[in-house]
N, C-alpha and C positions, 0 to 999 in steps of 0.2 A: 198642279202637281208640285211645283218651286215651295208653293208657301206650305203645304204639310210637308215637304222635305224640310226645309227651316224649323217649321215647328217641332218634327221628332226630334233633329238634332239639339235645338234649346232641351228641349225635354230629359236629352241621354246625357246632355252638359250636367243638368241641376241634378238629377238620379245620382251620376258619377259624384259631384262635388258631396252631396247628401252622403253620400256611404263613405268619403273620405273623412267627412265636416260634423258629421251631422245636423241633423233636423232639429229645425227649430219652429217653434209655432206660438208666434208672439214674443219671438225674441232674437233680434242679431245675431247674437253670440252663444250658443247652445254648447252647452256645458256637458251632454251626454250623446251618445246615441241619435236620443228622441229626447229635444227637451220642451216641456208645455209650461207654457208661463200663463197659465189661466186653470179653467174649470177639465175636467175629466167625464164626458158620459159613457155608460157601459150599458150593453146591447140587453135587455130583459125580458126574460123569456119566463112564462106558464109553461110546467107540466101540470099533466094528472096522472095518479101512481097507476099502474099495472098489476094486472091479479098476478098471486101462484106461479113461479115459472114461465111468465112472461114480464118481463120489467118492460118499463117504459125507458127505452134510448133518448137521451143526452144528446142531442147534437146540433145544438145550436144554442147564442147567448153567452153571456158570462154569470150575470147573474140572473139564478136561477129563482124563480116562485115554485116550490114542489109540495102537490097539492095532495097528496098520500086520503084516502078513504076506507069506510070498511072491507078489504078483502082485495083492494087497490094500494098497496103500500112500494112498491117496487121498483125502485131506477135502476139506470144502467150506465156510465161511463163508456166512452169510446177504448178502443184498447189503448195506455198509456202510451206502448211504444209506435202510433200511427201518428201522434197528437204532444212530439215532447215541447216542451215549454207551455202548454195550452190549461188557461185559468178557469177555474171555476167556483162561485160562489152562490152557493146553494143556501136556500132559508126552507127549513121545513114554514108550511106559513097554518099548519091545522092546529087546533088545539085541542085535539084528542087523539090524533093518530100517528104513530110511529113512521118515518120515512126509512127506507130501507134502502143502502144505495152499492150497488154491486159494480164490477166493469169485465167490460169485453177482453180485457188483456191487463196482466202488472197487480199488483200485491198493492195492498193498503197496509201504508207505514204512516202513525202517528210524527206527528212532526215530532215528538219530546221522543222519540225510541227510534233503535234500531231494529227491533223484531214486529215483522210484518204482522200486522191485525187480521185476523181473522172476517172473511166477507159475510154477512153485508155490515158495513157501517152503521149502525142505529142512531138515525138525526132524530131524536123525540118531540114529543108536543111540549107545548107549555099550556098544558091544564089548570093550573091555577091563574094564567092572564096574567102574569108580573113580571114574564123576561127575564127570567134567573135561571134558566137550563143554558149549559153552555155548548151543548150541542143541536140545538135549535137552530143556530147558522155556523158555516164551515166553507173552511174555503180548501180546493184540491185542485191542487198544480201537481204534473205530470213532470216525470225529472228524464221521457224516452224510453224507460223501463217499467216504473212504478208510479204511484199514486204517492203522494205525500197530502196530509191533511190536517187542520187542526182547527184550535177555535180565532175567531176574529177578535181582535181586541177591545172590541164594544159589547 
């Protein structure tokens, strides 16, 4: 019992220091928050779209593979303000079908504007195979009210 007492207490030491300090992961001296002095992996997740009025929910992953079919096109975002700071980066991945992406809660604002978009978001195919649709991947970060969304810079 002495030695998991010792051990929480290291533990609520390094937590403590951590939230005053921050985190460092491959580095002494952490410069943020959270600082990662190496590689980054992000949790990737398959959907498959949802007929007509019933979308398929979002709830889990960062980045997203959304796999939209004939008659299957429909996602669904958690409500913004259950999920604020919470990323997402969605790739439609089909090459003929339109992804359609709705949420449970919060308005869709274009990163470049102040006036809320109209639901659903249309992530398109790339039909031609060449990667030159810019709404084929999008990333949407939740600001606890809204959705904000735009395109990735590649």
């Amino acid at each position: 019992m002495k030695n998991i007492v010792t051990l929480l207490c290291l533990i609520f030491t390094f937590c403590l220091n951590a939230q005053v300090d921050g985190v460092g992961i491959n580095t002494q001296d952490p410069k943020s928050t959270l600082d990662i002095n190496g590689n980054l992996s992000l949790k990737v997740v398959g959907y498959n779209g949802g007929p007509s009025n019933s979308a398929t929910p979002i709830d889990d992953g960062i980045y997203l593979n959304l796999t939209p079919t004939s008659g299957n096109i429909e996602f669904i975002l958690p409500d913004a303000t259950t999920v604020p700071g919470r990323i997402y980066i969605a790739r439609n991945i089909s090459d003929t079908e339109n992804a359609q992406i709705y949420s449970f809660g919060g308005q869709f604002f274009s990163g470049d504007s102040r006036v809320a978009t109209a639901a659903p978001v249309i992530m398109t195919p790339d039909a031609a195979g060449d990667g030159g649709d810019i709404t084929k991947t999008l990333i949407f970060v939740s600001d606890g009210s809204n959705w904000t969304y735009g395109q990735l810079g590649f």
